[in-house]
C-alpha positions as CSV (number, residue, x, y, z in Angstrom):
1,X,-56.9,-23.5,23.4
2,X,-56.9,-24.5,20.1
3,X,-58.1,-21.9,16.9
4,X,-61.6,-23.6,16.6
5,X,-62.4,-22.4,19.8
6,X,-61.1,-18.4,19.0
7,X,-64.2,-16.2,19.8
8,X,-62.9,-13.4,16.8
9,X,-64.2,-10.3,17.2
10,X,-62.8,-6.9,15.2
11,X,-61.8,-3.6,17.0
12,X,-59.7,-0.4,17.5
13,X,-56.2,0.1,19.1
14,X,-56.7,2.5,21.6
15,X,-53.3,3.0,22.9
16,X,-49.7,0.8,22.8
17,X,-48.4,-0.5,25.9
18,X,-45.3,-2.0,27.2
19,X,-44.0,-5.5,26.0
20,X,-45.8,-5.6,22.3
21,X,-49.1,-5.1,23.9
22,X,-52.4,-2.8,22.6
23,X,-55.3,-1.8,24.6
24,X,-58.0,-3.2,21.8
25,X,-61.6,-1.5,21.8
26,X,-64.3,-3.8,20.5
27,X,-66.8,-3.1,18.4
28,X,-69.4,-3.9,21.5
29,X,-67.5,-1.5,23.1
30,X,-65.4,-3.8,25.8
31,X,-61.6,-3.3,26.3
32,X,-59.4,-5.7,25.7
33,X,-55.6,-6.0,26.2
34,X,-54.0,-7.9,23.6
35,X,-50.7,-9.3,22.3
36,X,-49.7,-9.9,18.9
37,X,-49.2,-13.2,17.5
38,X,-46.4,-14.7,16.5
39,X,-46.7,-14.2,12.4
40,X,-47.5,-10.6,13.4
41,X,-44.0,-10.3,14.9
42,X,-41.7,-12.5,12.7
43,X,-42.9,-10.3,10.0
44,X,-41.9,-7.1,11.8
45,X,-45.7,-5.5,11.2
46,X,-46.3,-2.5,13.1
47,X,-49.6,-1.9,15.1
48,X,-50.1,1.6,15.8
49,X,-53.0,3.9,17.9
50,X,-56.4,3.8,15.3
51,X,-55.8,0.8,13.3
52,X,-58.6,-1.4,13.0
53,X,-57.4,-5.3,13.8
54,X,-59.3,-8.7,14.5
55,X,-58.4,-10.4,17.8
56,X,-59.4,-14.0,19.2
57,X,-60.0,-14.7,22.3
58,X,-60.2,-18.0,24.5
59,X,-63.8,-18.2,25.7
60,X,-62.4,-18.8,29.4
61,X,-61.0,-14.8,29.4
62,X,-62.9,-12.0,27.5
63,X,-60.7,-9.6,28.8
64,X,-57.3,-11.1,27.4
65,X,-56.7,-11.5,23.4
66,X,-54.1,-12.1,20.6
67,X,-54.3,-9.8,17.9
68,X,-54.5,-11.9,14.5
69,X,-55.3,-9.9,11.5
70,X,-54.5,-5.6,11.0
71,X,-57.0,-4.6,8.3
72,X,-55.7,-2.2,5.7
73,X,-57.1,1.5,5.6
């Protein structure tokens, strides 16, 4: 997959699960499990329950993402 063919969509973190994955609510509503990328973790930023993040996702699996961005309160 390369990044021009990302589908980026924003959402909200339900809830953290095992292995530095999030159970991602999108703004249409769908659940997503994602991962965070791999900026996300060499920088040691946290990703916790009701933060709003972006997440791409490969166009072959809307139900599997990588979480991107965390937008500031």
């Amino acid at each position: 997959m390369s990044k021009e063919e990302a589908i980026e969509i924003q959402g909200v973190v339900e809830k953290a699960l095992s292995n530095a994955k999030f159970s991602v609510k999108a703004q249409t509503g769908h659940m997503i499990v994602a991962y965070l990328a791999g900026k996300l973790r060499r920088h040691f930023i946290k990703i916790l329950p009701g933060d709003t993040v972006t997440v791409a996702l490969s166009p072959y699996d809307l139900g599997k993402g990588r979480i991107t961005f965390r937008h500031k309160a």
